[in-house]
Every structure is written in C-alpha cells, then in structure tokens.
N, C-alpha and C positions, 0 to 999 in steps of 0.2 A: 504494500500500500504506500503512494506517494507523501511522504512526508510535507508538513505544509513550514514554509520557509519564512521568518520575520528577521525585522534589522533592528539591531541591539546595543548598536552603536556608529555616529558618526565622529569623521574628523575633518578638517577643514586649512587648507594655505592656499588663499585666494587671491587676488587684483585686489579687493575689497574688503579682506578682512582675512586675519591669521591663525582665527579659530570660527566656531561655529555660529558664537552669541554676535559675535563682531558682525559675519557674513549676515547672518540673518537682519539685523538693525541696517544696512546699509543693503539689501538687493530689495527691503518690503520701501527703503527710502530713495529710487531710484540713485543712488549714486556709482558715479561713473571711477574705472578702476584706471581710466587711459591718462597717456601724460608722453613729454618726450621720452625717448631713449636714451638710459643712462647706463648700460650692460658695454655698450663700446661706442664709440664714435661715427654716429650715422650720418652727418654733415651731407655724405654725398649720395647717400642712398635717394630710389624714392619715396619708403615710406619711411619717416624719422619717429616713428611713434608705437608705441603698445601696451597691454597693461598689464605691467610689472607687479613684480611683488613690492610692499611697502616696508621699511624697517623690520626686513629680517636680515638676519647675523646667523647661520648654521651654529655656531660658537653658544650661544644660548642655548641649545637642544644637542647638539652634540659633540662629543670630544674627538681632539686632535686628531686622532689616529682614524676613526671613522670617516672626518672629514678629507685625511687624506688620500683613501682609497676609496673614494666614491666621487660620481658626479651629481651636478646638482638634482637631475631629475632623481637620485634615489635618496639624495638626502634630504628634499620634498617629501619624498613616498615614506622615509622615518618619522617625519615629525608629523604629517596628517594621521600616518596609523596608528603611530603612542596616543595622540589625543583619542582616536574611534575606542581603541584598546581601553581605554580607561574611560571613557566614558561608558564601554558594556562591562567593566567590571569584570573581564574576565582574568581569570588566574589560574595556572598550573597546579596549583593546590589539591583542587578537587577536580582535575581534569584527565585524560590521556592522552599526553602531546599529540600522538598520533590521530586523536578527533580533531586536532585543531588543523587546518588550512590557509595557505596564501596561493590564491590568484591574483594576480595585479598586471596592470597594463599601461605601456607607452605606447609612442606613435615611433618616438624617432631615438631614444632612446637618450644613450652619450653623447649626444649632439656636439656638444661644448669640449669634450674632452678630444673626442676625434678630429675636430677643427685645427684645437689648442697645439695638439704633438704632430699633426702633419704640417700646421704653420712652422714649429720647431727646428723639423726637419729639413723643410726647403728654405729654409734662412739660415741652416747651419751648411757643411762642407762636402754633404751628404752622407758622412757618417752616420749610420742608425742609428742613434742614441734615443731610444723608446724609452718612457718609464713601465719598470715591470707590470706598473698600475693600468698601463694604458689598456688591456683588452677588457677586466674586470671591471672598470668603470664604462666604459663603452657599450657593453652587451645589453642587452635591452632585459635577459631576465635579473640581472642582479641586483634588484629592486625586491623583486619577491625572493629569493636570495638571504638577502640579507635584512628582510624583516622575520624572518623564519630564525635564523640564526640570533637576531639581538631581544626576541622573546621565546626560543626555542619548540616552536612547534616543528611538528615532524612530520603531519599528515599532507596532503595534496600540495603542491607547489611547482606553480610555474605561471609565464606571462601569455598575455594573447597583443596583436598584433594585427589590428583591423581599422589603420589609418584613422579617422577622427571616430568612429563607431569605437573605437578598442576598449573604454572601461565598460560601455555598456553590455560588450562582448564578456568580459571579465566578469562583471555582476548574473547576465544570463549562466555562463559556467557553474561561477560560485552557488547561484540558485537549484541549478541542476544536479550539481554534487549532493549537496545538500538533502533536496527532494528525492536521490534514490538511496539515499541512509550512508553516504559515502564518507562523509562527514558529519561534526556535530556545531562544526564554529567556522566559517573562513571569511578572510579576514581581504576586501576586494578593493579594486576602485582602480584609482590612474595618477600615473605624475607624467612632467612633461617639465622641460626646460630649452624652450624652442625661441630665446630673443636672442639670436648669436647671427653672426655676420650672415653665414653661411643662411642661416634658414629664412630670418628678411628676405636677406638678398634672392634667393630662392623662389618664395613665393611672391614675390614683386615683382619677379622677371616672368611668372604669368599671368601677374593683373589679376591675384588674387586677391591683395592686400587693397584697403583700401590707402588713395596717397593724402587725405587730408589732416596734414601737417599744421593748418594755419588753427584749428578747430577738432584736436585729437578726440574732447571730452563729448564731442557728438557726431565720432567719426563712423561709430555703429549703429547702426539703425535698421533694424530687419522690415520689411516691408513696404518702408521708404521708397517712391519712386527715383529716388534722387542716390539712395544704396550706391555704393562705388565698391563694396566689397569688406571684406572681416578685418577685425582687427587681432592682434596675436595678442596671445596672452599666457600667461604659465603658474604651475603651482601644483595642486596633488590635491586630490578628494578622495577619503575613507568608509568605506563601510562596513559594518558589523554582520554578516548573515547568520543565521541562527535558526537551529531545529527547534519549531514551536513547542513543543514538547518540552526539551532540555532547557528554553529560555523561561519558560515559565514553570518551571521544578526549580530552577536559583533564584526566581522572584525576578527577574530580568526587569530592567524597563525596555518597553517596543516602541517603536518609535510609526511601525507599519506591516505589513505583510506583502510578500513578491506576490502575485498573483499570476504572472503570466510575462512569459519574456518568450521573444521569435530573431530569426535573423534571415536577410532575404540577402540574394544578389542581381544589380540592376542589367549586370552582362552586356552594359552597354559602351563604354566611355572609362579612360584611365582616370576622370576629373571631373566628368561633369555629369549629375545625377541624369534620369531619364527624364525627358520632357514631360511627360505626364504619370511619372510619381508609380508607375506599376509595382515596381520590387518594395515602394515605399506601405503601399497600400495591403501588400500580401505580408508584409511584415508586420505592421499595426495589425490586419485580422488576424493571423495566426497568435499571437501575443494577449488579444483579449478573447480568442477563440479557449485557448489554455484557461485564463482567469475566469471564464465562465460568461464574460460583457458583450455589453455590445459600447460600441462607440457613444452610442446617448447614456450610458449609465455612466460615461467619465465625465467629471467634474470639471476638470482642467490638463490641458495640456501644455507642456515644455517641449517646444518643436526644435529639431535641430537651429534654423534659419540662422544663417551667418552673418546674412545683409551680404547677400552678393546677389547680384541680377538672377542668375536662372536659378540657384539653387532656394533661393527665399519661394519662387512663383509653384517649381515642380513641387514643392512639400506642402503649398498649399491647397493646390488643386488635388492632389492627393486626401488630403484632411477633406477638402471641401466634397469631391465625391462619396466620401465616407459617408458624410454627413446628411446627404440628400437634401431634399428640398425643404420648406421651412423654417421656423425657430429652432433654435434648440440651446440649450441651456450651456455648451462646453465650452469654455472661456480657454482663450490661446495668447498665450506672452511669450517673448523671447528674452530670455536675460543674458544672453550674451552680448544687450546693445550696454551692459554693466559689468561685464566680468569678462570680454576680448573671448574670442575661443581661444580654448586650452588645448587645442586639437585630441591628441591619445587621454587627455583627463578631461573632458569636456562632458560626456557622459555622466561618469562619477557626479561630478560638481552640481550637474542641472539634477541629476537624481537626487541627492541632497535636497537641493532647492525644492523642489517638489513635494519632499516630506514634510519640508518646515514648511509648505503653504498648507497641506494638508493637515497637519498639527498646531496648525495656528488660524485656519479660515481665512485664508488673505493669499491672493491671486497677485504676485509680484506685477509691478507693470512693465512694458516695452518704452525705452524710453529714447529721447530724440527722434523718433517716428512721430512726421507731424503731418501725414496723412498715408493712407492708402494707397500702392500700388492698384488700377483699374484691373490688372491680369490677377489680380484674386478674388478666389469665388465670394461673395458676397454673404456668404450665409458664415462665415466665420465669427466670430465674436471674438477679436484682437481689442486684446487690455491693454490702453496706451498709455502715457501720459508719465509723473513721475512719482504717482505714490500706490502702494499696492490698494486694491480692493476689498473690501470685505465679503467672503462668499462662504458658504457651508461646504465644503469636501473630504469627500470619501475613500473618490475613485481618481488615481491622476496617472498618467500616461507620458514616456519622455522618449524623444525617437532620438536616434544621432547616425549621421551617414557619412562614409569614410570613403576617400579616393580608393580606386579601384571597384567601384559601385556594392561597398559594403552597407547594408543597411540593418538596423540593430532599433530594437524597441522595446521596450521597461512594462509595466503597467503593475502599479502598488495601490494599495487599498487598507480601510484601515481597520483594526483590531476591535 
C-alpha cells in the first residue's frame, strides 16, 4: 500500500531572504531581490544585473575546511538543509540512518569552480596545476554528498539533473521513494550558484536574460507585454519529506502533504518550450491525476513563467486550456518577478513558497506586471500588483520546465 508522503521541514537562502520567516515577510510584500552585479565585474556584459544573495559570509555557517573543498552551490545546499533539518527536528537518536535520504539537485553545478581553475590555467604557463579540490567541488552530486556525510545518513543518495525543472525532479523522486516504503525521511530541494562570468555571459548571448540595466528592481515581470526575459538568481531551497505515519508517531509539525507529482517531455526544442504547452498540460494532468484533483479543486498556482516572450505565453495557454471556459476560482502569481530564477533551485524555492501561501491564506503577488500580455487566455486569474492576497487554500500546484523540454509539476494539499 502506497505510503502517503508530508513535508516536515523547510529551509531557505534566497535573493530575498536567508531563512524562511525572512523569505516569507518579503515574497507576501512584493519585494524585489534584483540589484547590480557585485560577484565580478560586469561593466561590459549585457546584462549587468541579478538577484544575489544579500549578506551572506559561508564563514557564519560553516568552517574553514568545509568551505575549502566545496563550491558555492553546495555550501548553499548546507546551510538551506541545517535550517529544513532543524526545523523537522529530526535526529539520529531514535532513527536508522539508513531510513534517512538525500536527493538534491543543481542545474549547472560547480559552475564557479570550473570557470575559476581553467581561468588559472590559461593565464598560467600551461603547466596543470589543478587543485586536488577541483573535481569534488565541480561534480554536481556532491551537494547530496556531503549533506549525507555532515549529518550522517546512509539511506538513498544522489542528485537529479533536469535543467530548471531539476529540484522539482528531486522532490517528485524524494516523494516516490518515500511512497513505496523506501525511505522514512529525505531530505530534497536544489542549490545553484549560476552569477559567474561564464553563465551571464552565456545566457545573454541567447537573449535569454533580460538587458535592463537602467531598472534591475522591475527587470522581471512574467506576463508583461513588455517581458524582455528572466533575471538570474541563486541560492538553495530545502525540504523535509516524510512518511505520514512516522511524522506523526514523533509529533512532527506538517507543514503539507505531496499529493501528486508527474514529469513530461516537450521533444520538441533544446530551449524553447512547445508553443502550445502539450508536454506542459500532460504533466499538470498526470500530477493531479495521482493526487486524486482536478485543476478546479487547486487553489493556487506557482507557474514556472520566467518573463520571457514564448515561455511566459506557452505555460499559459496550457493552464488556460486546463481550465476551460468560464470562472473559476485558481489564482496564478509568478514570484520569480521577486526572487530572479534560481534555474536547478527554482523549483525547491517556488514549492516552499507555495506552502507558506497555503499555510498562511495569502496568494503572493506578481509584481512589476502592469498589465497583460493579449496572447493569454483570459480566463486566468493573474494576482498582480505588490502585496499578497488574502484567499483560503488547500490545494496549490507548482510547475517548473527545464531546457531540453523537461517539464516537472508538484501538487500539495493540506493536512
């Protein structure tokens, strides 16, 4: 019998905030995470802007040695998971490491490090002078790695790798592990450390980024006629998963329940979703097909939309055909016009977000969106403006789609 699956703990290092209370006061108060680029000298770039993390120091949360053999995206994915960790309270005490699990997920991984030691090398004499560190910090799983190791669980471990869908890839897993008794705890989500010359300059040179420089803090805007594209962003979102059973024999706090997670592929395009949202559409059904819904019983949705031209319009006429004709009560925000996409953590992050609208009644808004694209279906109900809403929710739904036409979608519900 399918085990039923809840989250028992978040953690949080965001554009916006460096734990969870922080995030939560500042995404239901439309604030914006963007500002110039201070990571390296982008003078000549074209896009000179993203949303950084704010006063953090790795040095605060963890020692020398940790910090010396690791990149940033995993000493993100440390400090988001000690906070999830503790806030579910879990402990080796009364546990067997082997119940406990890490799935966890980047996009691009050691970005930073890999950059760092081949600039090294072609400004050295071409002597290889590698640091021994350089593959271990690089590798994209040693994030789940060395979460594993700095709290010692022993059960399932390893990363997924599904371009911007990849923590909701990670949370679907963690869910499924879980749901066939495979685990008793894992511990999921996504870090990314993607503001480095290399990946700007990268996603610039296809007119993915958007270039406005003059007006960073409203350079996001999902739905926007006026969208020129996403802004980058970096950080690490944490979650707890947990066999309902086990969480409520410790007295757990729940904070939700998985109810249904799908993943499609668009087979169409190395980059750009399908024009009218097919792989996006059979991944939302399948997803609330599992959780038992239908699309009118969700509350609220967290759509991927980046605020790029096609990919904002195909995710809506997707939603919008869902939805058919009529009213209908599902309220849609994009909070990545406040928190940049986190690309491989972006998932993680907006799922969070998601719990805390649904644990708190308040529908985050989309903000710098000061009106409507005409290419979306009408029958949508896009929450704008800059302060969250008040609504009752149950049922919330978070999609996230990944170059190479990955498409990945969530659906939590509550206890």
């Amino acid at each position: 019998m399918a085990k039923r699956v809840v989250v028992t703990g978040l953690g949080a290092l965001t554009p916006i905030g460096n734990d969870i209370e922080t995030l939560k006061t500042n995404v239901f108060n439309g604030v914006s995470g963007a500002g110039p680029i201070t990571k390296f000298n982008a003078e000549k770039f074209r896009t000179r802007f993203a949303c950084e993390l704010k006063d953090f120091n790795p040095t605060d949360f963890l020692g020398r040695a940790d910090i010396k053999r690791t990149d940033m995206f995993t000493q993100y994915a440390l400090v988001a998971t000690d906070q999830a960790i503790a806030d579910a309270g879990i402990t080796l005490d009364t546990m067997n490491p082997f119940d406990i699990g890490v799935i966890w997920g980047t996009g691009q991984g050691g970005m930073q490090t890999f950059e760092d030691q081949l600039r090294e090398f072609h400004q050295g004499d071409g002597t290889p002078r590698f640091s021994p560190f350089f593959v271990p910090k690089m590798i994209a799983n040693m994030a789940s790695g060395l979460i594993s190791m700095r709290n010692g669980y022993m059960g399932v471990n390893y990363s997924t790798v599904s371009a911007c869908a990849t923590s909701n890839t990670s949370i679907m897993d963690a869910f499924n592990y879980i749901k066939w008794g495979k685990a008793k705890v894992i511990v999921t989500g996504g870090s990314e450390c993607p503001i480095t010359e290399g990946s700007i300059g990268g996603f610039s040179a296809m007119k993915a980024l958007s270039p406005r420089n003059d007006d960073p803090e409203s350079a996001s805007r999902p739905f926007d006629p006026e969208r020129d594209g996403f802004v980058m962003g970096e950080g690490a979102a944490a979650l707890i998963l947990e066999d309902y059973d086990h969480a409520k024999a410790r007295g757990a706090k729940i904070y939700g329940e998985v109810r249904g997670a799908a993943m499609t592929a668009d087979a169409y395009h190395i980059s750009a979703t399908h024009p009218d949202g097919i792989g996006a559409i059979e991944a939302m059904k399948r997803a609330l097909n599992e959780a038992g819904m239908d699309i009118h019983d969700v509350d609220y949705i967290n759509p991927h939309a980046t605020s790029t031209p096609v990919g904002d319009i195909s995710e809506m006429k997707a939603i919008g055909s869902m939805l058919g004709d009529g009213k209908n009560k599902v309220s849609v925000s994009a909070t990545k016009s406040m928190t940049g996409h986190l690309l491989g953590a972006a998932g993680a992050l907006e799922a969070i977000i998601s719990i805390l609208a649904m644990q708190n009644n308040l529908v985050p808004p989309t903000i710098n969106t000061r009106s409507i694209d005409p290419q979306i279906p009408e029958n949508i109900n896009i929450v704008t403006g800059s302060q969250a809403i008040e609504k009752e929710i149950n049922a919330i739904m978070s999609n996230t789609f990944g170059f190479g036409g990955h498409n990945a979608t969530l659906v939590f519900g509550s206890v």
